[in-house]
C-alpha positions in Angstrom: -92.3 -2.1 -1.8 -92.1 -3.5 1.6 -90.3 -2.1 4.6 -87.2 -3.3 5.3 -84.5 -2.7 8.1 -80.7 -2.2 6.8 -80.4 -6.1 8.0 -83.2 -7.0 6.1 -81.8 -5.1 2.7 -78.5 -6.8 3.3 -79.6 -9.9 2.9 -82.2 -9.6 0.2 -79.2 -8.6 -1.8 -77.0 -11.2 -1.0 -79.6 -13.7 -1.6 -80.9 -12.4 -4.8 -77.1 -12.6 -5.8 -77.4 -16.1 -5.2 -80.8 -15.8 -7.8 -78.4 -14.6 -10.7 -79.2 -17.6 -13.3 -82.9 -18.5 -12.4 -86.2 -17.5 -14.0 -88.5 -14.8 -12.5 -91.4 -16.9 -11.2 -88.4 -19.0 -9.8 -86.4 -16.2 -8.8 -89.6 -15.3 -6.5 -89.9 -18.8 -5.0 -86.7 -19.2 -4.6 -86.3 -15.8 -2.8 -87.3 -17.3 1.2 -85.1 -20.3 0.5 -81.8 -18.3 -0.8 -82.1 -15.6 2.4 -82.5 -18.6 4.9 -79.0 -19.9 3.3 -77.3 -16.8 3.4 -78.5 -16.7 7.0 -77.0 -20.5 7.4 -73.9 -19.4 5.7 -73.6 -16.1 7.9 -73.2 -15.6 11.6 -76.9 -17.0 12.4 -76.1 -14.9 15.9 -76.2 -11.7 13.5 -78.8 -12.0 11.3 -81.4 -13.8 13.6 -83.9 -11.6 14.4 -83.8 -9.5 11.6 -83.6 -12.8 9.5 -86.1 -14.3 10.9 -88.5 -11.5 10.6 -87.8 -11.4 6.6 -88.9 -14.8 6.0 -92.0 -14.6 8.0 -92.5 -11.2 5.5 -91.1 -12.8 2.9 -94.2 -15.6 3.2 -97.0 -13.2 3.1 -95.3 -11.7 0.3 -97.3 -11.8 -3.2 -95.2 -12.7 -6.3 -95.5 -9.3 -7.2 -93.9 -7.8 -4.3 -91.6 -10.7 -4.2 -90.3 -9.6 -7.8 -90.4 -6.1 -7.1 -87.7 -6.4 -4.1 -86.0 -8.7 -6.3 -85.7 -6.1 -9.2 -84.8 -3.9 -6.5 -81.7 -6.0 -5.7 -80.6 -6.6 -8.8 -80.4 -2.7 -9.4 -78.6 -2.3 -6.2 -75.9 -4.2 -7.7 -76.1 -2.8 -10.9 -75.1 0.6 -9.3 -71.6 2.3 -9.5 -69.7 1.8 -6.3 -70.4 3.9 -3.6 -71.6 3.5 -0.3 -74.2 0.3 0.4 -76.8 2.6 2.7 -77.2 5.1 -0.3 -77.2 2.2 -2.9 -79.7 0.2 -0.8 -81.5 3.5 -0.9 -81.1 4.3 -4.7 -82.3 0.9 -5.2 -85.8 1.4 -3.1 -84.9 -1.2 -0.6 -84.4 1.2 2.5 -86.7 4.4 2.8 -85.0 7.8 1.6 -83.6 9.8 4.3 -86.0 12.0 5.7 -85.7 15.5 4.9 -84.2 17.8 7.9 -86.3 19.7 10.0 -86.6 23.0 9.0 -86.6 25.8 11.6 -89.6 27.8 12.7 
């Protein structure tokens, strides 16, 4: 799974949303289009950088790894309510939280 920043998560969800009714090798071509929409649709200002960074990931991206951040999506929004960091966790789209240092 590649590394993505909260940003990055955010809107691999909401674009996969936008995925719901289309095929899996269409879902994965689809995928760079749908994120640069939701970053149209958005506050462009926002998501910039961070947007911009996941389509030029998003590019070198086999199918494979394209579909396996998709399934990862469509998990997150699978998952009971709770909080979207945790979910966006749960789902493998953000790393876990690192466990806390333990003292000497």
């Amino acid at each position: 799974m590649p590394t993505l920043t909260l940003k990055q998560a955010l809107l691999i969800v909401d674009a996969v949303n936008g995925l719901y009714f289309a095929g899996r090798q269409a879902k994965a071509h689809l995928l760079a289009p749908e994120v640069a929409t939701v970053i149209a649709m958005g506050a462009p200002e926002v998501w910039v950088s961070d947007g911009r960074a996941l389509l030029r990931m998003i590019e070198t991206w086999t199918i494979d790894q394209r579909l396996s951040v998709i399934d990862a999506a469509e998990l997150f929004w699978s998952l009971p309510a709770g909080g979207y960091q945790e979910g966006l966790r749960m789902a493998g789209l953000l790393p876990t939280k690192p466990a806390p240092a333990q003292p000497l």
